[in-house]
N, C-alpha and C positions, 0 to 999 in steps of 0.2 A: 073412570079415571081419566085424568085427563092428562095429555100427554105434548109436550112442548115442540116446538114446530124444531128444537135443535135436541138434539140427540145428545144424551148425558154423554159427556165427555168423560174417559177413563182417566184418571189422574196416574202419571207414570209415577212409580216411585224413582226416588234419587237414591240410585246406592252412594253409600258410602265407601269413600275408599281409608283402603286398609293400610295406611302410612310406614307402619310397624315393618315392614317387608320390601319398601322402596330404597334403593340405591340411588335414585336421583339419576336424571341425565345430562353426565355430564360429559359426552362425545363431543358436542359441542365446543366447550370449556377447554378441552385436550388438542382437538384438533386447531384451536386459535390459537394456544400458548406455543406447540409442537411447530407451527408457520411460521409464528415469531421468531421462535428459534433457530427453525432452519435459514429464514432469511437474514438472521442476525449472523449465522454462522459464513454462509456466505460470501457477507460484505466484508465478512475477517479474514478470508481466505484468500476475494481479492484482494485486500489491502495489504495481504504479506507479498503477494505473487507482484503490484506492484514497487514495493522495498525494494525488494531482492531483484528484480529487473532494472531499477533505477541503481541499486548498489552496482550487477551488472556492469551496467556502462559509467559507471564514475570508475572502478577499479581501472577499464581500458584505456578511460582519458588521464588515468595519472598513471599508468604505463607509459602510454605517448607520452607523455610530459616528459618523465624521467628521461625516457631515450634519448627526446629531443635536447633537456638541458646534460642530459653526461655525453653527448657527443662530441668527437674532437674539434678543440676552438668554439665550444660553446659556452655558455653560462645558462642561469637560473632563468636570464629573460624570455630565452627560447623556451621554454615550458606551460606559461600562459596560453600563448597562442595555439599552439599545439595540442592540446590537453583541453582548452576550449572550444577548438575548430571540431574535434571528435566528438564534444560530447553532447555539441549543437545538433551535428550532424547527427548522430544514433539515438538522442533522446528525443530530440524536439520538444513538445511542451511540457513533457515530462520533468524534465530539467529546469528548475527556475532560479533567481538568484546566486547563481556561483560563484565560489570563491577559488581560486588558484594560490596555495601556496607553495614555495620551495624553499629548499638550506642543501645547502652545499656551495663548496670555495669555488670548486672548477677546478681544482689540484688533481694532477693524473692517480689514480685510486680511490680518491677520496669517497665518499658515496652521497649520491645527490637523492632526497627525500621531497617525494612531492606530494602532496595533500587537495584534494580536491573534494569542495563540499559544496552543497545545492540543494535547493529544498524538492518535495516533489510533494503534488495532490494530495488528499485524502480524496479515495471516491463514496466516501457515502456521507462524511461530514465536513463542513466547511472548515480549512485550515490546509497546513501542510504538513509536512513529516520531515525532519530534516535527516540528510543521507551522507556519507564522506565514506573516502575511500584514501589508501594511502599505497604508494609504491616506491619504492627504489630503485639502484644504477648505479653500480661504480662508475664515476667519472673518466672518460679517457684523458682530460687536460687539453693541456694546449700543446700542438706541433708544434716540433720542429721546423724552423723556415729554413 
């Protein structure tokens, strides 16, 4: 018998696999979507915490406002600057496009309404969010000279 300089190779067999009993892996699949998630949840959570930090400082700069325009011998004009100066000063870039409104006479009692809105960031999509806040004051009037 003659016999080959290579050695009969043993053929492995291929099992089959038994599909019937597979759940499939999908830890992968769970762990992507569960990331998304969380980091979708997130960027929602900073995105209230900035609102509500920019509401914040609009309510205090249409505080100042008011005070400034129901003070005695004041008007409406004085509420602007006032109400702007604060709200430069504690938001910075947070604060954008602002608008100052006020109503009221200047009549001792009367009550002075001041409105102040401004947009502020989206931090995880591009745009803005627009924010307003409103405050009151009865009016002192105008002195007596």
């Amino acid at each position: 018998m003659r016999q080959s300089c290579h050695p009969r190779r043993r053929r492995r067999r291929r099992r089959r696999v038994d599909w019937r009993d597979d759940r499939g892996d999908i830890a992968g699949v769970e762990i992507l979507f569960s990331t998304v998630f969380l980091i979708a949840m997130f960027l929602f959570v900073c995105q209230v915490v900035i609102w509500w930090h920019t509401r914040n400082i609009l309510e205090q700069a249409a505080a100042e406002g008011a005070r400034a325009a129901a003070a005695a011998d004041a008007t409406c004009d004085a509420a602007e600057p006032a109400a702007s100066r604060l709200a430069v000063r504690m938001g910075g870039n947070w604060v954008n496009s602002m608008t100052i409104d006020c109503v009221g006479d200047g009549a001792d009692g009367s009550i002075v309404h001041v409105t102040v809105t401004a947009n502020t960031p989206m931090f995880a999509l591009p745009g803005t969010l627009q924010v307003s806040a409103v405050a009151t004051a009865p009016s002192e009037g105008v002195a007596d000279p």
